[in-house]
C-alpha positions in Angstrom: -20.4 11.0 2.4 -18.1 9.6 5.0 -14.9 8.6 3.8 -14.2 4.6 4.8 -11.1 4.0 6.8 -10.2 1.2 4.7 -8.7 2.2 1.1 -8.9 -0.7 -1.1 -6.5 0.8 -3.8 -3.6 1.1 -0.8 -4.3 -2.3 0.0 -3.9 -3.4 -3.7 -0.9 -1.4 -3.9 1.3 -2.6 -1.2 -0.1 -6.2 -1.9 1.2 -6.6 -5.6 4.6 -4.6 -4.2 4.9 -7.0 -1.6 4.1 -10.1 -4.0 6.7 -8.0 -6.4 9.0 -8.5 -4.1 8.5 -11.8 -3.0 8.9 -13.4 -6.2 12.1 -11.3 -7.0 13.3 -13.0 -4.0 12.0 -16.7 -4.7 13.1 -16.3 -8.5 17.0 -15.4 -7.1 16.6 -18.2 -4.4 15.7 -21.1 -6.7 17.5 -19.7 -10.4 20.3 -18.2 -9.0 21.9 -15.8 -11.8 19.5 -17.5 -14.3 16.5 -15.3 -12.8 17.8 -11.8 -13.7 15.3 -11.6 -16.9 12.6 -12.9 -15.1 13.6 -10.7 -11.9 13.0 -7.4 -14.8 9.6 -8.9 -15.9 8.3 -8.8 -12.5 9.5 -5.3 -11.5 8.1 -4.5 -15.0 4.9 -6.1 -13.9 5.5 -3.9 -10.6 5.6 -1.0 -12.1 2.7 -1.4 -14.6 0.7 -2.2 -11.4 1.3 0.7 -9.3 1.0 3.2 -12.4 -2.6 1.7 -12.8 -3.1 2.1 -9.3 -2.1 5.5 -9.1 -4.4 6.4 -12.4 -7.3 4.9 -11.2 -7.0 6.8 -7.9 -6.4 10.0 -9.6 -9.9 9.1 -12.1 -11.6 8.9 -8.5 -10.7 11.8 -7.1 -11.2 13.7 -10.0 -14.9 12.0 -9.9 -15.2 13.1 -6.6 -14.1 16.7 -6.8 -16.4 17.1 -9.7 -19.6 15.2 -8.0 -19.0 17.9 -5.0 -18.9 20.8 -7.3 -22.1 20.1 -8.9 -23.6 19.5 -5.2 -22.1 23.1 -4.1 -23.5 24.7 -7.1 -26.5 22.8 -7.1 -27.1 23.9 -3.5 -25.8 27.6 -4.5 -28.2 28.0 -7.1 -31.2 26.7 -4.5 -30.4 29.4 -2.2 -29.8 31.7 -4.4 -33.5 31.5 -5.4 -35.0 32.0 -1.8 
């Protein structure tokens, strides 16, 4: 299976880091001192993002190691009975 040179789940990482960041920067702009709490909801929000992110690739991969496993043994067992 050829592997697709765009990988969604980078994309979706550095576009809610980016958005992160932008907002930390719009909150300070427009608040001033007032946006600190808001500032740690969003990095919060940051956070919980890219720890989904990296979960969800790690459930893949393992998906995929497995899947190729079964296909290796699978085409073991085939020859094997030549």
């Amino acid at each position: 299976m050829p592997q697709s040179s765009f990988d969604t789940l980078r994309a979706l990482a550095i576009g809610t880091q980016a958005l992160g960041l932008a907002l930390i920067i719009t909150l300070e702009t427009v608040l001033g001192d007032a946006a600190r709490p808001w500032q740690g909801g969003v990095l919060a929000a940051m956070v919980a993002c890219a720890l989904v992110i990296a979960l969800v690739r790690m459930y893949r991969n393992k998906r995929r190691q497995k899947r190729l496993a079964e296909r290796l043994d699978a085409s073991a067992s085939e020859n094997h009975e030549c």
